[in-house]
N, C-alpha and C positions, 0 to 999 in steps of 0.2 A: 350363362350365369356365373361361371367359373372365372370366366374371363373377367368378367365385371368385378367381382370378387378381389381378384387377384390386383387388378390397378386402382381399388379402393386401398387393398392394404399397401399397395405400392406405395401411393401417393403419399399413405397415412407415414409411413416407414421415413422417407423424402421430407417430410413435414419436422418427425422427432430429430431428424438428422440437422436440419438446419437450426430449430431451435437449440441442439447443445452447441451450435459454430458458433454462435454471437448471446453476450448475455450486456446486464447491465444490471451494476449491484453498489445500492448505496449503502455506505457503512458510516455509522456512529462510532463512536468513541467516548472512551472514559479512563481518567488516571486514577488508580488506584492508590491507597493508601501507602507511602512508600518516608522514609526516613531519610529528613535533609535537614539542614543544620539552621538552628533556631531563625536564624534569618530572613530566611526563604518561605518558612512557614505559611506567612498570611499571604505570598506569592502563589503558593501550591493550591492554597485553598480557594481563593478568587477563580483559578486558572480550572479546578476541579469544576468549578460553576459553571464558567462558559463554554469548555468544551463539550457539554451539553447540546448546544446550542450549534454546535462545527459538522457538516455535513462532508464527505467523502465519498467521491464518484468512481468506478470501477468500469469502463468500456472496454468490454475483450470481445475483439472479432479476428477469427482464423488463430494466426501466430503470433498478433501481439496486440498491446491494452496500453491504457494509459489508466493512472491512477490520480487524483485528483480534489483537491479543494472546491467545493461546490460556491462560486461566487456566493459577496453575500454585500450589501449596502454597506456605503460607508457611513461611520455614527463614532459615538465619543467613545466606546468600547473599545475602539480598533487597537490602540495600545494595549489592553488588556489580553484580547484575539492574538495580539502579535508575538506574547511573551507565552500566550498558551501556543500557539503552535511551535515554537520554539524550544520549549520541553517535550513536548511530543516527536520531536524532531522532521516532523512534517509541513516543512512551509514550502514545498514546491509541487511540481508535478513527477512523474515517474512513467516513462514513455519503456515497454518491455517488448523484444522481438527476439520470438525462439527461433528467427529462423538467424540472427546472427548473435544468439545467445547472448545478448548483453540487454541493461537496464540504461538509460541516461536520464538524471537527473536534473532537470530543470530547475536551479535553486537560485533565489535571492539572498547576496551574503553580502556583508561590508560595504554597501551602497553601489552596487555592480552585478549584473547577473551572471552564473554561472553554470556552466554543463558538465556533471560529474558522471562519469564513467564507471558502473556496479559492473559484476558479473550477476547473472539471472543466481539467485539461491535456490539450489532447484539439485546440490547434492548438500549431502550431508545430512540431510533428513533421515531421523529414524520414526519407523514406522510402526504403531503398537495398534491390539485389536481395541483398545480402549475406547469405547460409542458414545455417543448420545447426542438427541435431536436438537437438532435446530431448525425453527419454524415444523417445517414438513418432511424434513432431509436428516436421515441417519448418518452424521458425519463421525470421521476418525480422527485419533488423536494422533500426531505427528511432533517430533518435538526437534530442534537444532540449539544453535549458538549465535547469541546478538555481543558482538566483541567492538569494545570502543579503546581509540588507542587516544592519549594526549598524555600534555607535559606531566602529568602525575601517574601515567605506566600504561598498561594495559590489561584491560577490566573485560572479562567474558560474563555476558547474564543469559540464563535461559530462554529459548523463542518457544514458545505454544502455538501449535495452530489444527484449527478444528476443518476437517476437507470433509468434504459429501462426493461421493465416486457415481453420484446420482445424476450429478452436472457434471458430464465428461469435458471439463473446461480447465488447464492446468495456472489457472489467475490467480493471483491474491494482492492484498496491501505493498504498497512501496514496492521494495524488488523483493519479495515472497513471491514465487513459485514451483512452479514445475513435480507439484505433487499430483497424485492422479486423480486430481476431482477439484472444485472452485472451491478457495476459502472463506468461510462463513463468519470464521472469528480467528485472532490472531493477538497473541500476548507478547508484546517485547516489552522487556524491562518494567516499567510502572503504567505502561499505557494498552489499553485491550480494543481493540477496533472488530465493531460486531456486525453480520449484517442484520438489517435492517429492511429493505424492500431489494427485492429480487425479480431482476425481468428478460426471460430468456425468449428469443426471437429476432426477427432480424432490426437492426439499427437503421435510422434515417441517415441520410447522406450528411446531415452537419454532426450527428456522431460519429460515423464512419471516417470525418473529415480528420474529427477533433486526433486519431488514432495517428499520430505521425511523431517523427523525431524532431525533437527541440531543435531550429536555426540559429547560426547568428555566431555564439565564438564555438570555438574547436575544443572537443570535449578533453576533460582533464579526469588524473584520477582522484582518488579519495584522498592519497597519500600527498598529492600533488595539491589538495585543497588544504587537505591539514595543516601542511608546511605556510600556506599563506595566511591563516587564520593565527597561525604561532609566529612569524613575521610581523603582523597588524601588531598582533599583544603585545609582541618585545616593545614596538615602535610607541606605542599608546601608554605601557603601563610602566616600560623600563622592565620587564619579563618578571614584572612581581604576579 
């Protein structure tokens, strides 16, 4: 009877183990109320609508995830979709591997796709006892720094993000990780990405598949993206 016992709780232990290896966590999103110059206004506010509507995929299995735009039909909106994920700064995918500590970015820019090269954000995280649930999970507050550089200086805004140490999974949004528990929500600058439906257990093999690094050109850095996007401008606008 012991025995029996004993490779019930095995099995059961073997079961909890696999389910924290692999999750799958779709997150919404919402922009917040944030101050832009009279212009843009009834841009923000359209774009506050649809991203309603923008679904985000999270597949982490083992040491690395990929983060992700959940397809959607194509329709007369798309232009609208295209200017909201473009404030949110999320129009690509986001491919993460702790086991060579880096993020690559699979991004559409200037009519050319391109492979941007993060490191995983996974220090600088400061860590407070600060709680509260989401869905079923007592998550922590953790807080860093989202720093944007371009032709008018360089701008640091706070990053928020709520982890649960419940889901021993160290995954989040874009390149957000390496805190010790999956993130449930996550604040950069004027946009808050929440979850939403949570699924831990093991992935099917076209999940499993989708978990790979971006092919095709040779990954670049940020700096090295920037410089091209400030190049495009000069050429386009005469560097006004």
């Amino acid at each position: 009877m012991k025995k029996v016992l004993f490779f019930l709780f095995l099995n059961w232990t073997i079961g909890i183990i696999a389910q924290q290896n692999s999750v799958e966590l779709i997150y919404k999103v919402k922009l917040l109320e944030w101050e832009v110059p009279e212009v843009l206004e009834d841009i923000y506010k359209t774009s506050r609508e649809r991203v309603k509507s923008i679904e985000f995929i999270l597949l982490g299995n083992g040491d690395n995830s990929i983060f992700y735009k959940e397809q959607t039909l194509k329709s007369e909106a798309d232009s609208s979709l295209d200017i909201a994920l473009s404030i949110i700064e999320t129009d690509g995918k986001y491919y993460t591997s702790f086991q060579k500590s880096v993020v690559l970015e699979d991004k559409p820019a200037y009519g050319e796709q391109f492979i941007i090269e993060h490191p995983i954000v996974k220090e600088g995280w400061l860590l407070t006892k600060e709680s509260k649930y989401i869905a079923k999970y007592r998550c922590y507050k953790a807080t860093t720094t989202y720093v944007v550089n371009n032709s008018k200086g360089r701008f640091e805004f706070p990053v928020v993000a709520w982890y649960t140490p419940e889901i021993n999974l160290p995954f989040g949004p874009k390149n957000y990780s390496g805190l010790p528990g999956l993130i449930l929500e996550l604040q950069e600058k004027d946009r808050v990405f929440y979850a939403d439906k949570i699924s831990l257990g093991k992935l099917d093999e076209k999940q499993r598949n989708l978990i790979a690094p971006p092919k095709g050109k040779k990954p670049i850095t940020q700096a090295e993206f920037d410089a091209i996007g400030a190049k495009i401008a000069k050429e386009r606008f005469g560097g006004r």
